[in-house]
KOLFI-507916 format. One record per residue (C-alpha): y, x, z; residue in three letters; residue number from 1. Coordinates in Angstrom, 2 decimals, decimal comma. Layout:
<recs>
- Y/X/Z/aa/i
- Y/X/Z/Ala/NUM
...
</recs>
This chain:
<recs>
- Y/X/Z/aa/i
- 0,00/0,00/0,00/Unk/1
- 3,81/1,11/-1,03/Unk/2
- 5,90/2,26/2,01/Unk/3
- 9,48/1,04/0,82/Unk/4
- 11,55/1,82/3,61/Unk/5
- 15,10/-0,05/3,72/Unk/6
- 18,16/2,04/2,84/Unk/7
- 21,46/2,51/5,76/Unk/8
- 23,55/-0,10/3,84/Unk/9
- 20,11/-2,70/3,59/Unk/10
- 20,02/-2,05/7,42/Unk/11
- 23,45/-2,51/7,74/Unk/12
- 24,11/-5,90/5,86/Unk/13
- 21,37/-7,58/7,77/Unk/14
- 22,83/-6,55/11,18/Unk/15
- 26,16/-7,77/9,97/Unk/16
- 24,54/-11,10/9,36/Unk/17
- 22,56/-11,79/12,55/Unk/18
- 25,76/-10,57/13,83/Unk/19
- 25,20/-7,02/15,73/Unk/20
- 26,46/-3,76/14,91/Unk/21
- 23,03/-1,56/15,81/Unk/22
- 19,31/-2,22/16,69/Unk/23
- 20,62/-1,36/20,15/Unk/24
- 22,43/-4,74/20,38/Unk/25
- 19,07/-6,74/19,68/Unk/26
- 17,33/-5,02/22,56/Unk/27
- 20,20/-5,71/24,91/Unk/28
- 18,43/-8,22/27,10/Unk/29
- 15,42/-5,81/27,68/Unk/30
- 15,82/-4,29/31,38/Unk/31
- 16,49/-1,04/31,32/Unk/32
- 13,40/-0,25/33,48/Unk/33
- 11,20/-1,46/30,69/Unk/34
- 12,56/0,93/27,87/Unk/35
- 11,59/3,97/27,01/Unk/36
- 14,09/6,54/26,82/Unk/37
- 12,05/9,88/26,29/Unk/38
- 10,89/11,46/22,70/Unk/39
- 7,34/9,63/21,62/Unk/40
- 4,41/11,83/21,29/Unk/41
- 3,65/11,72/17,89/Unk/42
- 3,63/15,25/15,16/Unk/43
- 6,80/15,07/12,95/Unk/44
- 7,47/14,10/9,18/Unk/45
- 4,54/14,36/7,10/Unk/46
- 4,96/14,90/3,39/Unk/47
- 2,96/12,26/0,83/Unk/48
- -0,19/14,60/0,54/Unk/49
- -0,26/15,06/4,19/Unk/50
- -0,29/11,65/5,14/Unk/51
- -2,71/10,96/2,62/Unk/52
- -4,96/13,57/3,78/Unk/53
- -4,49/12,40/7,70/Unk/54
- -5,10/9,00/7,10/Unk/55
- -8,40/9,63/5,56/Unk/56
- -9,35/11,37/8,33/Unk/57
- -8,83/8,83/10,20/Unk/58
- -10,41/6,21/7,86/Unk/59
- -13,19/8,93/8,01/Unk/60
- -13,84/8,03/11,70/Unk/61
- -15,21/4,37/10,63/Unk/62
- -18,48/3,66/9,81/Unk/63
- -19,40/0,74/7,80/Unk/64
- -22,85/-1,15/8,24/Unk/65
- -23,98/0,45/4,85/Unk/66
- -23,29/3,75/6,83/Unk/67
- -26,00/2,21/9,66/Unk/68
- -28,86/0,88/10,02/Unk/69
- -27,43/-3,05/12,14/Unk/70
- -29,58/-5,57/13,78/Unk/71
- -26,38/-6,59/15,25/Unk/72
- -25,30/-10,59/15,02/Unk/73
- -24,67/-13,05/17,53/Unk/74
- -22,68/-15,02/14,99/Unk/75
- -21,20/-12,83/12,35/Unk/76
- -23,87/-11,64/9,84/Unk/77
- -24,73/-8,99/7,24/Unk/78
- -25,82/-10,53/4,55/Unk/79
- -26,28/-9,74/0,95/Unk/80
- -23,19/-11,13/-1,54/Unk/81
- -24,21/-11,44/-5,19/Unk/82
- -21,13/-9,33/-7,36/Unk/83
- -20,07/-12,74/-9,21/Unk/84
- -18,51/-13,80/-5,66/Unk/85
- -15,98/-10,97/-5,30/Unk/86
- -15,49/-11,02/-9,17/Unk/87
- -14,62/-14,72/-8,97/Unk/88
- -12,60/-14,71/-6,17/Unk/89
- -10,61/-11,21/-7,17/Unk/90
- -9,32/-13,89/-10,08/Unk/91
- -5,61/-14,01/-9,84/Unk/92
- -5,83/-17,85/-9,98/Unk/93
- -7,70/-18,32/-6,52/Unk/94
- -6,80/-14,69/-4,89/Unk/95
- -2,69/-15,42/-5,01/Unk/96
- -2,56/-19,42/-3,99/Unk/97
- -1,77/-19,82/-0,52/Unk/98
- -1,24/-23,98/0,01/Unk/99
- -1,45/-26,00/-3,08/Unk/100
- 1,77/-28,23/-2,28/Unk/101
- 2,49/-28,74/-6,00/Unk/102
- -0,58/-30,58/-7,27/Unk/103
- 0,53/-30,43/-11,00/Unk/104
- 0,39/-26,73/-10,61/Unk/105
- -2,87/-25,80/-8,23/Unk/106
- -5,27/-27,91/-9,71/Unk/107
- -7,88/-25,21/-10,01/Unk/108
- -7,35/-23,90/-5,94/Unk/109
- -7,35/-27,84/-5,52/Unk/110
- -10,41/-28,19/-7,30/Unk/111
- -12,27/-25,06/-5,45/Unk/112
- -11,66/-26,50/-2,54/Unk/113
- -12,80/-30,10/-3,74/Unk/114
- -16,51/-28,07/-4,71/Unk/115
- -16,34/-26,47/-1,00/Unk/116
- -15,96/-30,03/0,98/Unk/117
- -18,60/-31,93/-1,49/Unk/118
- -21,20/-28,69/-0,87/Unk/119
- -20,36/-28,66/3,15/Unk/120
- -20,62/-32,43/3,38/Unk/121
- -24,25/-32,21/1,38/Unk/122
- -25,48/-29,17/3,43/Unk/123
- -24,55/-30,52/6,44/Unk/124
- -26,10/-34,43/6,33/Unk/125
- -22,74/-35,90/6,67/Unk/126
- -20,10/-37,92/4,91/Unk/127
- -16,55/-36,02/4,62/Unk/128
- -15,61/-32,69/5,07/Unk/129
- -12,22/-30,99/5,67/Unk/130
- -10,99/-27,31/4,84/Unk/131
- -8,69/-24,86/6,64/Unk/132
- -10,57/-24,06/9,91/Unk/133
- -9,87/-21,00/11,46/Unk/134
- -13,44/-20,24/12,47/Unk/135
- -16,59/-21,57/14,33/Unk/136
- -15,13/-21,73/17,53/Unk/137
- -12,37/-22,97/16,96/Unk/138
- -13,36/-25,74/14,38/Unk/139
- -15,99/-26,67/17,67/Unk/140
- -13,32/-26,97/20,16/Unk/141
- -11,16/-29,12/17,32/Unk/142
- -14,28/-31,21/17,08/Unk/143
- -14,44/-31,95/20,75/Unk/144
- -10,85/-32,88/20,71/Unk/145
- -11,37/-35,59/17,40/Unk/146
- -14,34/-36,72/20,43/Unk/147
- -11,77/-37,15/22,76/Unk/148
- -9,36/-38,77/20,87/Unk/149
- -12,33/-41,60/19,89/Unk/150
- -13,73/-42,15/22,74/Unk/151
- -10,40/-42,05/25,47/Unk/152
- -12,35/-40,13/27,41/Unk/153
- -11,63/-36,16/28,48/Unk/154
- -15,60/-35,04/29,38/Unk/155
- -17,47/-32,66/27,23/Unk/156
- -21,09/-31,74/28,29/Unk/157
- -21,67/-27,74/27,21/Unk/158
- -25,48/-26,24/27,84/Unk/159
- -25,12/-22,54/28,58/Unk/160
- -27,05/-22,17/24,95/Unk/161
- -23,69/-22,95/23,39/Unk/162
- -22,09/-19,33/21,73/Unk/163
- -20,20/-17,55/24,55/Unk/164
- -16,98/-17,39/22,24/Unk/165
- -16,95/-21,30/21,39/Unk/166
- -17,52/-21,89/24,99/Unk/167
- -14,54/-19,47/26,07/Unk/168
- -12,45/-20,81/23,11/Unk/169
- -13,21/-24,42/24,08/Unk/170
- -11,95/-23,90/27,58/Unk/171
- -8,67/-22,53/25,96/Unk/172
- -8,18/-25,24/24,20/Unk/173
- -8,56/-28,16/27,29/Unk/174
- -7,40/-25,79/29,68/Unk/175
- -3,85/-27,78/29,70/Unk/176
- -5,67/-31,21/29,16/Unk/177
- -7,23/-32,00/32,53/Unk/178
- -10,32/-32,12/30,18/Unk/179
- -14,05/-31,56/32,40/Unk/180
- -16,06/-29,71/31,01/Unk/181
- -19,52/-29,81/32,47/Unk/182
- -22,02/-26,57/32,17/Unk/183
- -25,54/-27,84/31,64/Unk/184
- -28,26/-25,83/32,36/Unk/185
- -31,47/-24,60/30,26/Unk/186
- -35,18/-24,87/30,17/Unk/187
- -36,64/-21,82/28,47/Unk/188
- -33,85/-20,84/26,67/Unk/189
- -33,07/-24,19/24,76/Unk/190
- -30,80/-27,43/26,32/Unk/191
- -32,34/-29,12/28,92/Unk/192
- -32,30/-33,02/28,12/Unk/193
- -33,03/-34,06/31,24/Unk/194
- -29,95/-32,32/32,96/Unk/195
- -27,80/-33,13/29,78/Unk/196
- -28,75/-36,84/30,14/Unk/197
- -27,60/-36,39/33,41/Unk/198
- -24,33/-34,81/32,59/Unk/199
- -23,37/-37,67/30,66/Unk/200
- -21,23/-40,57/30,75/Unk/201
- -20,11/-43,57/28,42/Unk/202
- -17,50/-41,89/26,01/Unk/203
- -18,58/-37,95/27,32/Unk/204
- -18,54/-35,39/24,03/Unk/205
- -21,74/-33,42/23,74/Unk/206
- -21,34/-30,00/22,05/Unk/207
- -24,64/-28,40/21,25/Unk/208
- -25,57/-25,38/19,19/Unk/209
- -28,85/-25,54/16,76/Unk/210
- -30,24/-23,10/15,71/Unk/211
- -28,58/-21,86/19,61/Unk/212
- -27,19/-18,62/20,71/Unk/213
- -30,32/-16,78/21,40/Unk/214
- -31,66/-18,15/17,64/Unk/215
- -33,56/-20,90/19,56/Unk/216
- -34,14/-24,26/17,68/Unk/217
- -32,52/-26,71/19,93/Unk/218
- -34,75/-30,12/20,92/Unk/219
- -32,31/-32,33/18,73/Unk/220
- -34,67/-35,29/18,64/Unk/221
- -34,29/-35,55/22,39/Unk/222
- -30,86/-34,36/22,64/Unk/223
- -29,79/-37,15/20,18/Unk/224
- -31,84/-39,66/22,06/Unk/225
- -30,46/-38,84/25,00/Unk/226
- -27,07/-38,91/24,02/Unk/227
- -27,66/-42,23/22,14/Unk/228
- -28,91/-43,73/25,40/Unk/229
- -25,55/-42,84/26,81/Unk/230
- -22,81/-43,96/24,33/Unk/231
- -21,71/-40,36/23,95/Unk/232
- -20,92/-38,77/21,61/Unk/233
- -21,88/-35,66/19,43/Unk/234
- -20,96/-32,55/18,03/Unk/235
- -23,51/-30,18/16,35/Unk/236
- -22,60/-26,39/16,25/Unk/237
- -24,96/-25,31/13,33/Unk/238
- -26,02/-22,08/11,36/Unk/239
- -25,26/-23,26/7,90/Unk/240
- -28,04/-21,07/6,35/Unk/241
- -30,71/-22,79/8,37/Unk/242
- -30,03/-26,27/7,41/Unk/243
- -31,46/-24,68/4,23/Unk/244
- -35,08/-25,63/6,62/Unk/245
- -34,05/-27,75/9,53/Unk/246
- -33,00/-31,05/9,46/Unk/247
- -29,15/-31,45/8,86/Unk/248
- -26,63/-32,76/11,57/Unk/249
- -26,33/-35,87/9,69/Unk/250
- -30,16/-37,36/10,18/Unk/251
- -29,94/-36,67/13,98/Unk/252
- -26,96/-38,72/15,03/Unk/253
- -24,48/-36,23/15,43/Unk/254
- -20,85/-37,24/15,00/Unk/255
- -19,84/-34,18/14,02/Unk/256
- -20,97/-30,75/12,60/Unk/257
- -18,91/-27,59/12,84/Unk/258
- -19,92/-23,67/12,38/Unk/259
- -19,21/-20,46/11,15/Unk/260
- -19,60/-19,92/7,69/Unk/261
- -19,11/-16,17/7,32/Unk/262
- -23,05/-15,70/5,90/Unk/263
- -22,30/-17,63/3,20/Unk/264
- -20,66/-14,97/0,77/Unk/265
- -18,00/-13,37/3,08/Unk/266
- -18,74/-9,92/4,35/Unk/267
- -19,37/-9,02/8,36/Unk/268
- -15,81/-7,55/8,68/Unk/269
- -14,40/-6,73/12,29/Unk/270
- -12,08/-9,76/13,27/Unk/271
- -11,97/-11,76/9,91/Unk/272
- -11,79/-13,13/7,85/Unk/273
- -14,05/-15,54/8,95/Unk/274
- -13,99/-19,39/8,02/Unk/275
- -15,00/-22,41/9,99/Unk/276
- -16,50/-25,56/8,70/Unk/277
- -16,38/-29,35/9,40/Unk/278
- -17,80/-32,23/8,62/Unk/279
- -17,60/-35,69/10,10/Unk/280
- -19,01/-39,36/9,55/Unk/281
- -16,43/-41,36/6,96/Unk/282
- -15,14/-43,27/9,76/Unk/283
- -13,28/-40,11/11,44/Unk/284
- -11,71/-39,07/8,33/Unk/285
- -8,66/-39,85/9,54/Unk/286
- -8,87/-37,87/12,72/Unk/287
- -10,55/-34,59/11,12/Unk/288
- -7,82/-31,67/11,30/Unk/289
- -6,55/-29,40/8,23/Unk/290
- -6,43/-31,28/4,69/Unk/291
- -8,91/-32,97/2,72/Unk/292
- -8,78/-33,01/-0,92/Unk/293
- -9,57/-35,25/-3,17/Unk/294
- -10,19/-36,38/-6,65/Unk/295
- -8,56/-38,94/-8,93/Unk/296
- -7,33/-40,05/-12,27/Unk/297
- -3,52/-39,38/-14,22/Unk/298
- -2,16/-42,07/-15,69/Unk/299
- -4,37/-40,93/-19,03/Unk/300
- -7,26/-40,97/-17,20/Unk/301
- -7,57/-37,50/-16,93/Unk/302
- -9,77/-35,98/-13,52/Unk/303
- -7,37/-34,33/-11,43/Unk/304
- -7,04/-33,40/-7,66/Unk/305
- -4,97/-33,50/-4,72/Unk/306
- -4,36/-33,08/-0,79/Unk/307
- -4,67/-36,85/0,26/Unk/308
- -5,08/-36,15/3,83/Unk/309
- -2,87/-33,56/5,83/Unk/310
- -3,27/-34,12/9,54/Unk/311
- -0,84/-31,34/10,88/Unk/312
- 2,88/-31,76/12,08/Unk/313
- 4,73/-30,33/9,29/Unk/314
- 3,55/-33,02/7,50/Unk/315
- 3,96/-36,49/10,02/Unk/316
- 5,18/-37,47/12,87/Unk/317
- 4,51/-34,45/15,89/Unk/318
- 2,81/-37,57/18,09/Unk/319
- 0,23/-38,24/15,34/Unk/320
- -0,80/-35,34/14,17/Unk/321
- -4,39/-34,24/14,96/Unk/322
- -3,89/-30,95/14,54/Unk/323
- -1,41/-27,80/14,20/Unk/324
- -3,86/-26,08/11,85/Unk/325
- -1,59/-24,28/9,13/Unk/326
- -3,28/-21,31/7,85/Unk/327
- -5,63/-22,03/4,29/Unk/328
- -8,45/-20,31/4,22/Unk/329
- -9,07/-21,08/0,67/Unk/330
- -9,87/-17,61/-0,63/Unk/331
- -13,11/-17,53/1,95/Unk/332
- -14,24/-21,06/1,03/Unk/333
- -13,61/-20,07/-2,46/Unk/334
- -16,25/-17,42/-1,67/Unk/335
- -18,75/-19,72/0,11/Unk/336
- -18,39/-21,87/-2,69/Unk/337
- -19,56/-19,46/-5,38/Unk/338
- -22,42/-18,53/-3,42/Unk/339
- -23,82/-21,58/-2,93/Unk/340
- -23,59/-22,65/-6,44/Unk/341
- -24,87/-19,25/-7,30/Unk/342
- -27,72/-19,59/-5,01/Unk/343
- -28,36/-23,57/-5,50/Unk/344
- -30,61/-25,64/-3,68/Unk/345
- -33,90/-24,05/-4,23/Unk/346
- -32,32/-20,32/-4,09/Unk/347
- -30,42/-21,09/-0,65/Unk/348
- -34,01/-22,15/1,05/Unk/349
- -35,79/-19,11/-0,69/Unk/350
- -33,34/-17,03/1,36/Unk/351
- -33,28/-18,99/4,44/Unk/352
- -37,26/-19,10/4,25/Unk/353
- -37,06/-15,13/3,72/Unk/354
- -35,11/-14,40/6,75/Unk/355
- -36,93/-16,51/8,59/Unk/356
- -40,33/-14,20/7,84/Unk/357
- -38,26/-11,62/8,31/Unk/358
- -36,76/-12,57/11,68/Unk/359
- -40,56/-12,88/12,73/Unk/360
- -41,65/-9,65/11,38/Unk/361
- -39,53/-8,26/13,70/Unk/362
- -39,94/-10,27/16,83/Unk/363
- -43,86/-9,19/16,30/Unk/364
- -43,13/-5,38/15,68/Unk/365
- -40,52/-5,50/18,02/Unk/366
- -43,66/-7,26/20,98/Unk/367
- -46,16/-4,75/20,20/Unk/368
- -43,96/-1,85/21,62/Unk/369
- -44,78/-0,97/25,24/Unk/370
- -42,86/-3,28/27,94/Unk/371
- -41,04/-4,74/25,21/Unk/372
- -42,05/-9,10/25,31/Unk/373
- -40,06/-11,94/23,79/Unk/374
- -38,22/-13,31/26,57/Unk/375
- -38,25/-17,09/25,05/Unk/376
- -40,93/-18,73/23,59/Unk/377
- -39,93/-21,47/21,43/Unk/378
- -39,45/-21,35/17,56/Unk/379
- -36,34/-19,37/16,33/Unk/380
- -34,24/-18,83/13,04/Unk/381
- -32,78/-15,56/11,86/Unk/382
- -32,64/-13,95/15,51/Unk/383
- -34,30/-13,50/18,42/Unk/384
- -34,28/-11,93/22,61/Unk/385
- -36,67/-9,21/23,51/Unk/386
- -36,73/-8,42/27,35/Unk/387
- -36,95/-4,28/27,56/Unk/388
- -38,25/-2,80/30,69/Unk/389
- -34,21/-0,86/31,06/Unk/390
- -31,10/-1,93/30,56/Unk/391
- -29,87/-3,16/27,38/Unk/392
- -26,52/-1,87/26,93/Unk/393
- -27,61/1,60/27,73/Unk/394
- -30,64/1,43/24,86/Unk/395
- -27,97/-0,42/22,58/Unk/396
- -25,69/2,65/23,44/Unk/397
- -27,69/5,63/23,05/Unk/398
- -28,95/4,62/19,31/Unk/399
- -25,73/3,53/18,33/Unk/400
- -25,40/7,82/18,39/Unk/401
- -28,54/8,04/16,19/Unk/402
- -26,42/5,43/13,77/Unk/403
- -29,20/2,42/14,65/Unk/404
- -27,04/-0,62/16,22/Unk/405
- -30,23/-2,62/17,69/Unk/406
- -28,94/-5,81/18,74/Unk/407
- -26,35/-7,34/21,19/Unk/408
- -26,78/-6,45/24,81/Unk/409
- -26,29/-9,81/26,57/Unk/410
- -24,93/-8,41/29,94/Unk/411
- -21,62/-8,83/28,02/Unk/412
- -22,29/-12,93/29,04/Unk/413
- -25,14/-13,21/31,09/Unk/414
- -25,70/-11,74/34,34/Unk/415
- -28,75/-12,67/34,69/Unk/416
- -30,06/-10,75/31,16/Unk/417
- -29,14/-7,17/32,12/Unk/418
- -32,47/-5,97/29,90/Unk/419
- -32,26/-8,79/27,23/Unk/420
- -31,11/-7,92/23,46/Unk/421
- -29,86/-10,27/21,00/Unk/422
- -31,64/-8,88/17,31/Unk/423
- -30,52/-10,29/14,20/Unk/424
- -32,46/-9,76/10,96/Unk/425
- -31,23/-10,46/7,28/Unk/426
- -32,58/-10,29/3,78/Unk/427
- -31,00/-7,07/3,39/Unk/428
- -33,65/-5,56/6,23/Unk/429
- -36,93/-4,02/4,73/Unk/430
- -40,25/-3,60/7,03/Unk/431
- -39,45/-0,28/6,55/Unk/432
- -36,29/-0,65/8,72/Unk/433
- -37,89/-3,06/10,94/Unk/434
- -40,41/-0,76/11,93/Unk/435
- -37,82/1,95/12,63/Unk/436
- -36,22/-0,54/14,82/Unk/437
- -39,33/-0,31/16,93/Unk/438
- -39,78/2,89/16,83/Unk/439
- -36,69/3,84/18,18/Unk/440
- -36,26/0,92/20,87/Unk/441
- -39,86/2,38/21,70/Unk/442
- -38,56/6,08/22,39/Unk/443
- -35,70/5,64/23,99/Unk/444
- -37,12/2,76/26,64/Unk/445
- -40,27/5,46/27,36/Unk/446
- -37,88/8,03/27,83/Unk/447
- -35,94/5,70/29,81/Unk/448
- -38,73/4,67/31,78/Unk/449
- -39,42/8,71/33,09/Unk/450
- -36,33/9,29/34,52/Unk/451
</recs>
């Protein structure tokens, strides 16, 4: 990127008109006992080739996953992404629209993001779906909020399955409400119904991850039932990928389905982008956050496409808005568009069926090493928690140095997991790497294990 740097007079004409004669004058308000005053400890003036030169040292100091060998996941993936994806969405067309306020002029961002909502609403089992969610978390805690809105009532049930971040996100978000927000507890690492039955009330939101946090395949049937039995109401936090196999959101009652859709074409960057989904029953449409776009006919009959629902304050009245969602992440659903038409129906639950084998490869290779077990038993999609006979972080630690990352030690939420690990396996894993997995979780925890 271009450093431009502004010129004296450019610096001068905009003090004159915000009406200051120095950067001094803007930081007058500061106390004086909060600004620093010495010389900053940084090296001096750097010609163009030196800069250069230091910042790819410094770029040198990253490492990207194709750089290591990752079983890392808990929510953000590494996943193949086919070349037409980044070609497609490198097009000038989709890469510089930001909000497509002038129909008559964005028709083919309009239309992208037409594709995206008619491919979410079919994955997920359910009638609508919206665009411009931040991320998973955050599209779950937006859900919970259309729940409150509906049913008057400021209860949300939450099993300790839930993802860590949505959970922590969620209690940001009600934090100022007065909202409740009951914990339920588990029953070998899935929901149990009993104690969510138990949790809820007439009007109470229900948030509950499937495939779960620990790659557990939530009791749905039962969970639905239960919450059916109770006039609550729903919201399903799903792994898009595996509604390739499992039933969808929409055939088990759920109100609601939200999730991260980062696997689906958009690479496991640090931070972002990432892009959340949501889809709703037809009879919340007007209550779903972000825009919805739809299709219709010029006065020549001609298909065209436009925002008919925008939900946020710039837009109506502050008191009805839904939502302050602003931000369009069009370019990422442009991406998870392309890959799923690239992929179809048929390719999507090839892959989903592959990392499922693949996942259970690994959970087998991963059992046969010495004080290494599975610590849940139930069925599982994509990932999986082994129990090692040390402590996780320190394992996870010392083969980050040998360039493996192994999983996710889940000390970091649970207190009561000090030797659990959170693997994730893709497509892009071979047995090959699998079995190195093992091998090296299997050295360091018998070295481990003599000290």
């Amino acid at each position: 990127m271009p450093y431009v740097p502004n010129s004296d007079r450019d610096r001068d004409a905009m003090l004159r008109a915000v009406g200051v004669s120095s950067v001094e004058d803007l930081l007058a308000e500061i106390p004086e006992d909060l600004r620093f005053r010495g010389d900053l400890d940084v090296p001096g003036p750097l010609s163009e080739l030196e800069l250069e030169r230091h910042m790819a040292r410094l770029a040198a100091l990253n490492r990207s996953l194709d750089d290591v060998l990752s079983f890392d996941g808990a929510g953000i993936y590494d996943q193949a992404i086919p070349a037409a994806v980044r070609h497609v969405c490198g097009m000038p067309q989709f890469s510089t629209a930001y909000t497509p306020y002038q129909a008559e002029a964005s028709q083919g961002t309009l239309q992208a993001i037409y594709e995206y909502q008619t491919l979410i609403a079919r994955l997920t089992g359910m009638d609508v779906a919206n665009a411009s969610m931040y991320d998973g978390a955050t599209a779950a805690a937006e859900a919970v909020l259309m729940g409150f809105g509906v049913t008057r009532k400021r209860r949300v049930a939450v099993p300790r399955s839930v993802h860590p971040a949505v959970r922590e996100v969620l209690a940001t978000f009600v934090a100022a409400s007065g909202a409740e927000v009951v914990d339920v507890p588990l029953a070998g690492g899935v929901t149990d119904v009993g104690a969510l039955e138990d949790a809820l009330e007439e009007g109470t939101v229900a948030l509950v991850g499937h495939p779960n946090f620990f790659g557990l395949l939530e009791p749905v049937t039962g969970i639905s039932q239960a919450v059916e039995r109770k006039k609550a109401w729903l919201v399903a936090s799903v792994d898009p990928l595996s509604l390739a196999l499992l039933e969808p959101p929409g055939s088990y009652g759920a109100e609601v389905a939200v999730g991260e859709g980062q696997c689906l074409g958009s690479p496991a960057a640090y931070g972002g982008p990432l892009l959340g989904f949501m889809a709703a029953r037809r009879r919340h449409i007007r209550r779903m956050p972000g825009r919805i776009i739809g299709a219709t006919a010029d006065t020549e009959g001609r298909r065209g496409y436009v925002m008919t629902l925008q939900t946020r304050e710039q837009h109506i009245r502050r008191e009805k808005a839904t939502s302050n969602i602003c931000t369009n992440q069009g370019l990422v659903a442009l991406a998870t568009t392309v890959y799923l038409s690239l992929l179809g129906k048929d390719g999507l639950r090839e892959l989903a069926s592959h990392v499922a084998a693949r996942s259970h490869y690994a959970a087998d290779a991963l059992s046969r090493v010495d004080g290494v077990r599975l610590r849940f038993d139930g069925p599982f999609f994509r990932e999986f928690v082994v129990e090692l006979p040390v402590d996780a972080a320190r394992v996870q630690s010392e083969l980050r140095t040998a360039g493996i990352w192994p999983g996710v030690s889940l000390s970091r939420w649970f207190d009561d997991m000090p030797n659990s690990l959170l693997v994730a396996v893709s497509e892009r894993h071979s047995r090959e790497e699998i079995d190195t997995l093992a091998s090296a979780i299997g050295a360091v925890t018998e070295r481990r294990g003599a000290e």
